[in-house]
C-alpha positions as CSV (number, residue, x, y, z in Angstrom):
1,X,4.5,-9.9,-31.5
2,X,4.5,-10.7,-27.5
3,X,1.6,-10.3,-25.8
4,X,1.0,-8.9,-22.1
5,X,-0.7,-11.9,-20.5
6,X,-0.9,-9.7,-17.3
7,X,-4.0,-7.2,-19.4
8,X,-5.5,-11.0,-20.1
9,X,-6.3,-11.6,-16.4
10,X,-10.2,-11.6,-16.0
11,X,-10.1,-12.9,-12.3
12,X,-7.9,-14.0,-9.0
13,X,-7.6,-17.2,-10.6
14,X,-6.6,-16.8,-14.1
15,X,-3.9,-19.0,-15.4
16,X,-2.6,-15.5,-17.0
17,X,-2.0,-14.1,-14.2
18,X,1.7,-13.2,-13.4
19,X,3.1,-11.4,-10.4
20,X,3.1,-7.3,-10.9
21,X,6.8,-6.0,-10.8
22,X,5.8,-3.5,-7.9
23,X,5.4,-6.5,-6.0
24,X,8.5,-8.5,-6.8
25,X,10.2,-5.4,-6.1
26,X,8.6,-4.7,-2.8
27,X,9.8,-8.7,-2.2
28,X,13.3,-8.4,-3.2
29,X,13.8,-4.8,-0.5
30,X,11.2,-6.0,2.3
31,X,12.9,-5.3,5.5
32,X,11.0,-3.0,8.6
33,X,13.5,0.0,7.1
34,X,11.9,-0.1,3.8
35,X,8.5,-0.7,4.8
36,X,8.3,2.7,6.8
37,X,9.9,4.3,4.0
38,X,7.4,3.3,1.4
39,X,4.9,4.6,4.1
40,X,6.2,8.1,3.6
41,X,5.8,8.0,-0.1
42,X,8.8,6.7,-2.0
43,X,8.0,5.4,-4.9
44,X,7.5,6.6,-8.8
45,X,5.3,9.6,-9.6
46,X,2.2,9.0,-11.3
47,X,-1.6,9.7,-11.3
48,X,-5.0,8.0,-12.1
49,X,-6.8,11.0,-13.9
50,X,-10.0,9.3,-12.5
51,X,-9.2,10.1,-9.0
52,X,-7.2,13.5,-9.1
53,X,-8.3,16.2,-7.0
54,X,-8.8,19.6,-8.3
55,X,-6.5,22.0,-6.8
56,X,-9.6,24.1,-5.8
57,X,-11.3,22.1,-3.9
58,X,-12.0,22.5,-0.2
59,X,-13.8,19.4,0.7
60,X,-11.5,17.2,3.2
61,X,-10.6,14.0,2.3
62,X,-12.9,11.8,4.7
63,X,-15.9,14.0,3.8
64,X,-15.2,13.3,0.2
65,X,-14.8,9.7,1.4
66,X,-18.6,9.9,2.9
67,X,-19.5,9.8,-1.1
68,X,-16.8,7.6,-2.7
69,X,-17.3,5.2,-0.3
70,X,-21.4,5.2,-1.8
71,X,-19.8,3.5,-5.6
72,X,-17.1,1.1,-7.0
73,X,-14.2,1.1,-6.4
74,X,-14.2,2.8,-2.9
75,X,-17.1,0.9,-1.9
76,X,-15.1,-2.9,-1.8
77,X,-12.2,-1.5,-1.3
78,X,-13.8,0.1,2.1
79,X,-15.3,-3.2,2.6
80,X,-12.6,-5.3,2.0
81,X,-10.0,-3.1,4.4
82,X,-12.8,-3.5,7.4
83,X,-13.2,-6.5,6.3
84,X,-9.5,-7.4,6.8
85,X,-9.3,-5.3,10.4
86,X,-13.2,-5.5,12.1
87,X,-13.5,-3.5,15.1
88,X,-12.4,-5.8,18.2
89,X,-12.1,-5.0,21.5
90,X,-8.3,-5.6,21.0
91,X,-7.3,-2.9,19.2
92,X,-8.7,-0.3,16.7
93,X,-10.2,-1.3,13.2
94,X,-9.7,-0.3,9.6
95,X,-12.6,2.3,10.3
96,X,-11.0,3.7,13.3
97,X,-7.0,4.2,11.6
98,X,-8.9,5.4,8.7
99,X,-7.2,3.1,6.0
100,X,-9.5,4.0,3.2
101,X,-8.5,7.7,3.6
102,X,-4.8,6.9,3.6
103,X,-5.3,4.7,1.2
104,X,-7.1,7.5,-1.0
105,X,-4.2,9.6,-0.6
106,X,-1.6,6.9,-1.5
107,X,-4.0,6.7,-5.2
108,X,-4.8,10.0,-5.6
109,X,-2.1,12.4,-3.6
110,X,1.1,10.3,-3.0
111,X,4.1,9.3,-5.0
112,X,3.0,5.6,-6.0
113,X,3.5,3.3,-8.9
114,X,1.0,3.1,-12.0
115,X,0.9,-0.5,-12.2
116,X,0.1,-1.0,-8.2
117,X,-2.7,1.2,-8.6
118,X,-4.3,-0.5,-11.7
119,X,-3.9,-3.9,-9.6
120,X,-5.6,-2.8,-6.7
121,X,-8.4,-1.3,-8.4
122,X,-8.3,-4.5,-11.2
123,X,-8.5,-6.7,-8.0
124,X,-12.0,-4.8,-7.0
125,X,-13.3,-6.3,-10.0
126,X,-12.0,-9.4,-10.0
127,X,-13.2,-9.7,-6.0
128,X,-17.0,-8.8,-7.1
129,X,-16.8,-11.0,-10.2
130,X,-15.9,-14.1,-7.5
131,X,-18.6,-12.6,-5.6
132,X,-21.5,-13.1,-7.8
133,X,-20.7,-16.1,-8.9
134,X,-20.6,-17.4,-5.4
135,X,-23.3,-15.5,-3.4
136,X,-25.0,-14.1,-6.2
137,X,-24.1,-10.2,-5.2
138,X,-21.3,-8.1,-4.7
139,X,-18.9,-7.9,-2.6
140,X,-19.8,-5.2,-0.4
141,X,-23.7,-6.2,0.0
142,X,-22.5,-9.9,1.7
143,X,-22.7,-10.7,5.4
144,X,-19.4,-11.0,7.5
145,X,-19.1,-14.6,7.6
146,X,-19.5,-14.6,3.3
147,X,-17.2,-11.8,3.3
148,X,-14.6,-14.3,5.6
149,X,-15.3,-16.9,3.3
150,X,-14.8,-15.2,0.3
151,X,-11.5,-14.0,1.2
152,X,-10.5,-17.3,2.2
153,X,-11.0,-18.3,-1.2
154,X,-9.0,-15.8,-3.2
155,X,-6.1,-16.1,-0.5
156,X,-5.9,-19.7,-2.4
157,X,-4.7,-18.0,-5.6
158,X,-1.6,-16.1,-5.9
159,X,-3.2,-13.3,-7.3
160,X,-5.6,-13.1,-4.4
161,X,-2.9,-13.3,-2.0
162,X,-0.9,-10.6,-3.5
163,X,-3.9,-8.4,-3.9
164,X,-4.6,-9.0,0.3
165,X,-1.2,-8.4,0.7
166,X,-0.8,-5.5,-0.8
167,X,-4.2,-4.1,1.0
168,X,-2.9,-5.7,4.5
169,X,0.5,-3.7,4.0
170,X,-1.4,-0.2,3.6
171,X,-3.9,-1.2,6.8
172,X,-0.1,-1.6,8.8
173,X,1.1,1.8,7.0
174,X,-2.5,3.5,8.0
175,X,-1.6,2.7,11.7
176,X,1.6,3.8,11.5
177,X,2.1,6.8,9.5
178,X,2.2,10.5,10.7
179,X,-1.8,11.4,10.7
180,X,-0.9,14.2,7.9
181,X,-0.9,11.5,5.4
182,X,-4.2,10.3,6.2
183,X,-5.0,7.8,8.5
184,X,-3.5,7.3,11.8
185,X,-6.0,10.1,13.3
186,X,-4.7,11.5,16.4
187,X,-2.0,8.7,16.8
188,X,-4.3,6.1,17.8
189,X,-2.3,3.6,16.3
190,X,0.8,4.7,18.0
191,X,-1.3,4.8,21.5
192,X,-2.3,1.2,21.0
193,X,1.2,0.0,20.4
194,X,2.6,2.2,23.2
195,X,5.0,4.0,20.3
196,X,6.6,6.9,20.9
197,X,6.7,8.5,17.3
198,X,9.7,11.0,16.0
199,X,9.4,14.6,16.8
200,X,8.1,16.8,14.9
201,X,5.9,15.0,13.1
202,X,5.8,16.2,9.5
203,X,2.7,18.1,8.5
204,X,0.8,18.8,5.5
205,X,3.1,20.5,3.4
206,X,6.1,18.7,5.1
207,X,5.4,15.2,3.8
208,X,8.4,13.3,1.4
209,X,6.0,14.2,-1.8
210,X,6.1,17.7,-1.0
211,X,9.8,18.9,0.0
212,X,12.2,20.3,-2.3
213,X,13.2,18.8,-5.2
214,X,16.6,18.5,-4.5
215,X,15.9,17.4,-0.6
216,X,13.5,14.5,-2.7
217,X,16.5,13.6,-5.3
218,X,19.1,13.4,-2.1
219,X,16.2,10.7,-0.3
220,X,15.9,9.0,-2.9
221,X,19.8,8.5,-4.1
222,X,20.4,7.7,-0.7
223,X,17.5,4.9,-0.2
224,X,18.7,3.8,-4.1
225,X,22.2,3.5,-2.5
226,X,21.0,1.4,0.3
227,X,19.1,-1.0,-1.4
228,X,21.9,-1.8,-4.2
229,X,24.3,-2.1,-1.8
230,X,22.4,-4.4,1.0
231,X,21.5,-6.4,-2.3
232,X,24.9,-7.0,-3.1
233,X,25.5,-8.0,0.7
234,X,22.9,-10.6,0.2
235,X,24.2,-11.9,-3.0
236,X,28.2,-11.7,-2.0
237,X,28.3,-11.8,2.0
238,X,32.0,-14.0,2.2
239,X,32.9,-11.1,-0.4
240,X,31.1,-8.3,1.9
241,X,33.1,-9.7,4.7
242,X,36.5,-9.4,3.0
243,X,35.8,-5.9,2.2
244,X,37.6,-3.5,3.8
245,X,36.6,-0.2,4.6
246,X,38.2,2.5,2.3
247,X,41.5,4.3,3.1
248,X,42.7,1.7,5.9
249,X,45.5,-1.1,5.6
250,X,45.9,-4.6,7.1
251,X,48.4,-4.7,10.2
């Protein structure tokens, strides 16, 4: 019987540890037009019952956030994301684009992939494990400068670097995406890089996740068409070259 080394990891630098196939994915289609797609949501549906919101519930998301952020996971993972963007006089900070709320909706509310989700929150153990062995507490209790140091050190691992990666990517997508899907509040992000964002900006209710299902299966086909066929541009460009567009003849 083969057996999963991935479930054997029990920290960033396990031998056992092999690359999560969200992220070789994410490798093999990283371009800027992917990247802002995969801020709008696309991606395979799926949940972490732990996190779900009732349908019933009227308590915003950053309120909510006031008490998740008290406990594990939400606790590193807020740490970590300010940690990765502290407030500076050069631009805003995690705190300010409110990554850990966007990053609570991509967990709990958008379209994202099961095994992403069980890395990132695998990763806040693995990051508090390190933790106490090196400064005897966790993660979230440390100084800035342990906190810098700490990071350092995982980013020596490849687990550790995908982990960062992957955080670093939603801090970009916080700062970037319409404020509907959580972060981004009032544009500041597109204010501080002097972007002038499309018009209208969708709103809750209008985001990828929630259109149509037929207007979802036509985004999606299209994007799956895109990707297969820049792929095989990349694999065969003399042969992409040659091509010639349908319906028209040499002179």
């Amino acid at each position: 019987m083969l057996v999963n080394n991935k479930n054997k990891c029990s920290s960033f630098f396990d031998e056992n540890y092999q690359v999560p196939e969200f992220i070789k994915n994410k490798q093999a289609q990283h371009n800027r037009r992917n990247f802002l797609k995969s801020a709008a949501g696309i991606g395979a549906l799926a949940s972490v019952s732990a996190f779900s919101l009732s349908a019933k519930t009227q308590t915003s998301i950053n309120d909510l956030l006031k008490t998740l952020v008290k406990t594990d996971p939400w606790l590193t993972l807020d740490a970590t994301l300010n940690q990765l963007l502290p407030s500076s006089a050069t631009g805003p900070s995690a705190s300010e684009i409110q990554a850990t709320a966007y990053l609570y909706q991509v967990m709990t509310v958008q379209p994202t992939e099961q095994d992403e989700k069980e890395f990132i929150l695998k990763g806040v153990g693995w990051l508090n494990g390190y933790a106490n062995s090196e400064k005897s507490a966790n993660f979230a209790q440390l100084n800035f400068s342990d906190k810098e140091q700490l990071l350092r050190g995982i980013s020596q691992s490849t687990a550790g670097r995908n982990w960062l990666n992957t955080l670093l990517g939603y801090i970009f997508q916080a700062m970037l995406t319409p404020p509907s899907y959580g972060g981004n509040p009032n544009g500041i992000g597109y204010q501080w890089l002097e972007h002038q964002a499309g018009f209208p900006l969708p709103e809750k209710g209008q985001r990828y996740f929630e259109l149509p299902t037929r207007a979802r299966i036509d985004l999606i086909s299209r994007v799956d068409y895109d990707n297969k066929r820049r792929k095989n541009t990349d694999q065969h460009p003399a042969q992409s070259r040659k091509k010639l567009p349908q319906g028209t003849r040499k002179s």
